[in-house]
C-alpha positions as CSV (number, residue, x, y, z in Angstrom):
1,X,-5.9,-135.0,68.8
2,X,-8.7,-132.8,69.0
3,X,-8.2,-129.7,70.9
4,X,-11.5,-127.7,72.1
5,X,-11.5,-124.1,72.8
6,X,-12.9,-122.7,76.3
7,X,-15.0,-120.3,74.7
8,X,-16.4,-122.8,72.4
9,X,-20.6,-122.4,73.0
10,X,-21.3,-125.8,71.9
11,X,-24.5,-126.4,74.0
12,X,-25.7,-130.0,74.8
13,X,-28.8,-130.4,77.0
14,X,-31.2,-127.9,78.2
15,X,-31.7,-124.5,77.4
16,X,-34.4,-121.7,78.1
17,X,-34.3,-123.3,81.9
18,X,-36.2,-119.7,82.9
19,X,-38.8,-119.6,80.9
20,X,-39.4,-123.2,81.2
21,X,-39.3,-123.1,85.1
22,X,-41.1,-119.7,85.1
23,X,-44.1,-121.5,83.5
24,X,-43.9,-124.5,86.1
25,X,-43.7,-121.8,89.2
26,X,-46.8,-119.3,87.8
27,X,-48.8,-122.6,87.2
28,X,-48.4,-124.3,90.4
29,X,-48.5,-121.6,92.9
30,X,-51.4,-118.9,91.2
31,X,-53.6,-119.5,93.9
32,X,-51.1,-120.1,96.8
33,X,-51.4,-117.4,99.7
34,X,-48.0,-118.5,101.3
35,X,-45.1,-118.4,99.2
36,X,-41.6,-119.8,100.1
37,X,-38.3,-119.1,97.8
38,X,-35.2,-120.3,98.8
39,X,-32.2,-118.2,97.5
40,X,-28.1,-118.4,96.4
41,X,-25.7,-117.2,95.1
42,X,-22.3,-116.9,94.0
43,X,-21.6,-121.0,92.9
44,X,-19.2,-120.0,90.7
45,X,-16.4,-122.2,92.0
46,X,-17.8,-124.7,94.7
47,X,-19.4,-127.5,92.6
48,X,-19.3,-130.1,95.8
49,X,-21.5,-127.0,98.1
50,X,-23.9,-126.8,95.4
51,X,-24.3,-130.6,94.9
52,X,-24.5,-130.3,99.0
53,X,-27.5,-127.6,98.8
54,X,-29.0,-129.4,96.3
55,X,-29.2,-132.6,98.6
56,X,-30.0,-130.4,101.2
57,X,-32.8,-128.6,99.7
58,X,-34.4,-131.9,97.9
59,X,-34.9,-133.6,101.5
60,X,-36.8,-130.3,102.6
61,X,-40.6,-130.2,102.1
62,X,-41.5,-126.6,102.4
63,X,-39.9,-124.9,99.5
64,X,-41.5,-124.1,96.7
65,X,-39.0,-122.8,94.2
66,X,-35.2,-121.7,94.7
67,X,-33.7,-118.3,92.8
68,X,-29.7,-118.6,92.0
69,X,-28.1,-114.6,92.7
70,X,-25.6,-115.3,90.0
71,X,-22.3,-115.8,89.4
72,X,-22.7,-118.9,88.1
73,X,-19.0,-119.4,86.8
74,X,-15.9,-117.9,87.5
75,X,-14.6,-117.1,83.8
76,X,-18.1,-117.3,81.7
77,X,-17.0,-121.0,79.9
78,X,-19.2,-122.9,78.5
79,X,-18.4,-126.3,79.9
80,X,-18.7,-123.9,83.8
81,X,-22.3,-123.3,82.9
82,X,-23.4,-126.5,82.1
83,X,-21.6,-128.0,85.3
84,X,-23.8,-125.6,87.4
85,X,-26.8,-126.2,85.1
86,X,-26.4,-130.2,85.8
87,X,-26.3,-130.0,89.1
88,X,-29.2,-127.3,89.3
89,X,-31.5,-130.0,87.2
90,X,-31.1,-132.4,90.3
91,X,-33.5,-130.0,91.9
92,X,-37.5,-131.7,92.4
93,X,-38.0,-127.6,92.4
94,X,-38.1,-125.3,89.7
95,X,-35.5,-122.8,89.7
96,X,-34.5,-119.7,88.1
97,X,-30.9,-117.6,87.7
98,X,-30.0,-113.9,87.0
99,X,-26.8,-113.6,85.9
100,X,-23.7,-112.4,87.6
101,X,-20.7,-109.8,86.8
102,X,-18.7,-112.9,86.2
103,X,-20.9,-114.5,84.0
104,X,-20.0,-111.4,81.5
105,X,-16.5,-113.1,81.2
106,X,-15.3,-114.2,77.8
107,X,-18.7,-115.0,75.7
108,X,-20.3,-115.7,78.7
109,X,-23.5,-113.5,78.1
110,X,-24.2,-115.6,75.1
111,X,-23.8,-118.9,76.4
112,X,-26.3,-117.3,79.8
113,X,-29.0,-116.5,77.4
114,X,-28.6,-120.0,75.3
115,X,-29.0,-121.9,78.9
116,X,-30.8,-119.8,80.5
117,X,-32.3,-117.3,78.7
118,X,-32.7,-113.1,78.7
119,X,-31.0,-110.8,81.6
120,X,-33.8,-109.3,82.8
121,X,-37.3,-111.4,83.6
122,X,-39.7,-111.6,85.9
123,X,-42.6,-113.8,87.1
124,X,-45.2,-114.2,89.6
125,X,-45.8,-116.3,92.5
126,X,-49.1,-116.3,94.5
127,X,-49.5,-112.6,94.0
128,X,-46.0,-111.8,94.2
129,X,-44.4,-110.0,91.3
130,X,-40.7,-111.0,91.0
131,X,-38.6,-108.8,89.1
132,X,-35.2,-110.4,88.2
133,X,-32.5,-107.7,86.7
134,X,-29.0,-107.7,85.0
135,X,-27.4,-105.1,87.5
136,X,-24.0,-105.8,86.3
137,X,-23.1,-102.3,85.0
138,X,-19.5,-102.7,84.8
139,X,-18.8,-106.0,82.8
140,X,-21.1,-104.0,80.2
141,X,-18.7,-101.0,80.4
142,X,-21.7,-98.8,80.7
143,X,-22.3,-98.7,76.9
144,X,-25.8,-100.4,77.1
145,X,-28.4,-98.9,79.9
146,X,-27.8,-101.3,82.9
147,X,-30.0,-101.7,84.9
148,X,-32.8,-101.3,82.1
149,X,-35.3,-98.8,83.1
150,X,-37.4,-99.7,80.1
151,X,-37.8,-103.2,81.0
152,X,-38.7,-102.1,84.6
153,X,-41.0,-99.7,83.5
154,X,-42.9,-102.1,81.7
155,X,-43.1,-104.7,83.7
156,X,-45.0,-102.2,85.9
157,X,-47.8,-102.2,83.7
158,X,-47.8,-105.5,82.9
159,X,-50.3,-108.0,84.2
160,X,-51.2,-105.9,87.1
161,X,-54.2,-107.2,87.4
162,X,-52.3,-110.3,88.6
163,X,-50.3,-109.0,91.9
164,X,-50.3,-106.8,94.4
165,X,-46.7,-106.8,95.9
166,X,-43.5,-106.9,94.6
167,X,-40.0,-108.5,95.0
168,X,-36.7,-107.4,93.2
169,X,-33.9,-110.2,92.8
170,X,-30.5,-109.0,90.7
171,X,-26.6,-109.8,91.4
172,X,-25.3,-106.5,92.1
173,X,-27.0,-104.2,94.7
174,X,-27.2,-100.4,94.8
175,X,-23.6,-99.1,96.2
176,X,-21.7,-102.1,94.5
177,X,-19.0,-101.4,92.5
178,X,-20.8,-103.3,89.5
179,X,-24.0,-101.0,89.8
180,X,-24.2,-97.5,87.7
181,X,-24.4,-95.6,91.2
182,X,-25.3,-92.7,89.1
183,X,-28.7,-94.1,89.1
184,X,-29.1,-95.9,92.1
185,X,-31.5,-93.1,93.7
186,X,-33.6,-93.0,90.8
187,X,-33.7,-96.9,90.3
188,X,-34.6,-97.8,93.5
189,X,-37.4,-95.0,93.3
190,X,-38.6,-96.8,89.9
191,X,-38.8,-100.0,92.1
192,X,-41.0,-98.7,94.5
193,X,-43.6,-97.6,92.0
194,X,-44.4,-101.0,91.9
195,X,-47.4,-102.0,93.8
196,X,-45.9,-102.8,98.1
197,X,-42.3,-103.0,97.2
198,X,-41.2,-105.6,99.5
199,X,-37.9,-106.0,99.6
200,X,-34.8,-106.7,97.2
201,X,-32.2,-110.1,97.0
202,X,-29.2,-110.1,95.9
203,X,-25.6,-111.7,95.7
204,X,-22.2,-110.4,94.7
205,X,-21.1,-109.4,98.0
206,X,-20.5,-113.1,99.4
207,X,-21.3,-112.3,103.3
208,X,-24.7,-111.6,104.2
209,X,-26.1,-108.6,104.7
210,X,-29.5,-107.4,105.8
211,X,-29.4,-103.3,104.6
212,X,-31.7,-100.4,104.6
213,X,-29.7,-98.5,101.8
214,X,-32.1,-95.4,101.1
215,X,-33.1,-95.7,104.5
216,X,-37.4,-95.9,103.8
217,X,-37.0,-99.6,105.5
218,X,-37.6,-101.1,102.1
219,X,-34.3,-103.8,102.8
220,X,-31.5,-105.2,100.5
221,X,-30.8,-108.7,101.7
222,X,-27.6,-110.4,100.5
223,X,-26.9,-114.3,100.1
224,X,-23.0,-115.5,101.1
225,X,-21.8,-117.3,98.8
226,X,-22.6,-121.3,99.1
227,X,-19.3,-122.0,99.6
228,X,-20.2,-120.7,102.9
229,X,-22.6,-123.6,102.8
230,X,-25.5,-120.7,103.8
231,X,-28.8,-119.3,101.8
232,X,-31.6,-117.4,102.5
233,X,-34.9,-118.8,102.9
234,X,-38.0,-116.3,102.5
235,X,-41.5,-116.7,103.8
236,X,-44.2,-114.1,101.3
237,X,-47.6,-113.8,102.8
238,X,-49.8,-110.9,101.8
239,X,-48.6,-107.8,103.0
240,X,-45.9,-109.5,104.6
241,X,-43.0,-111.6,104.7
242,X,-39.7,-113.1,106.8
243,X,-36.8,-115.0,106.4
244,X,-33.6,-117.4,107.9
245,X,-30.6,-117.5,106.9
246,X,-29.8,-120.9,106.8
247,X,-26.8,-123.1,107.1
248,X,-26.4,-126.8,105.8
């Protein structure tokens, strides 16, 4: 009898899915002037609603990438991962995940950046920048700067030459209990820096939500969770943008 531990990171299949998908989205859509992202969140324990989107979304023919919110798993295992990874890959679009508070659990951080890859990323769409953040403050017990005004600052210089508006995507909004509301003022001020801050997409909450939290009409939109067999579907043109909130 062999007996395998839960927290074991043996890793079979594909890994670096971000930065692989990242490449696929920025080749395919540099010159597109309409972009449309389809985002969820919150799989962490509804395997058939996620094989259900996944259907869903494959028999659709007008989106061109889909963002997971995080909250992948429900106690950071290994095997949890690569169930949600498997049925992910079904996808004929690229995709990409942040990770979630309860991704943190056990060694889940590890096995995240294995399969998926680093906390904070970002890519760009058309001429959409996409900033994707670890906001999950309190799984780190605040003793590593979360979210990571280093990484957002330099992703403010980077490749500007390349977009001109700008999307934020984490888990955790501003006002959760998972965020460091100590800097929620100053973080969201760092965001709109950024060249026509758009809007920001999140999860965590598992309702939806459409919120003006600093009240300057820049809005924090949250995905349900997909066991509420809902997700957001967004519509970027220049300057502009919309979105449903779609049920399946």
């Amino acid at each position: 009898m062999i007996e395998v531990h839960p927290y074991a990171g043996d890793i079979k299949g594909k890994r670096d899915i971000n930065i692989q998908n990242i490449a696929r989205i920025e080749e395919a859509f540099a010159d597109k002037d309409t972009i449309r992202f389809a985002f969820i969140s919150d799989s962490q324990r509804w395997y058939d609603e996620l094989e259900d989107f996944v259907h869903h979304a494959n028999n659709r023919t007008d989106i061109d990438f889909v963002i997971h919110g995080g909250d992948l798993t429900d106690f950071g295992l290994t095997k949890e991962f690569l169930w949600q990874r498997d049925i992910l890959e079904k996808l004929k679009y690229p995709y990409v995940a942040v990770i979630g508070n309860h991704d943190f659990l056990a060694n889940g951080e590890d096995i995240y950046k294995i399969v998926f890859g680093e906390e904070n990323f970002s890519f760009i769409a058309g001429r959409t920048k996409f900033v994707c953040m670890n906001t999950n403050a309190l799984e780190a017990n605040y003793s590593v700067p979360i979210p990571d005004f280093s990484f957002i600052n330099a992703e403010m210089k980077k490749d500007t030459e390349r977009f001109d508006q700008t999307i934020a995507i984490m888990h955790a909004k501003p006002t959760s209990e998972q965020f460091n509301n100590n800097v929620a003022d100053i973080f969201h001020h760092t965001l709109k820096k950024f060249p026509n801050y758009l809007f920001a997409v999140c999860g965590h909450d598992h309702r939806f939500e459409e919120e003006d939290i600093f009240g300057d009409q820049v809005i924090y939109y949250v995905s349900p969770n997909i066991g509420k067999r809902k997700y957001l579907l967004f519509t970027v043109t220049q300057n502009s943008y919309s979105y449903e909130l779609v049920a399946y």
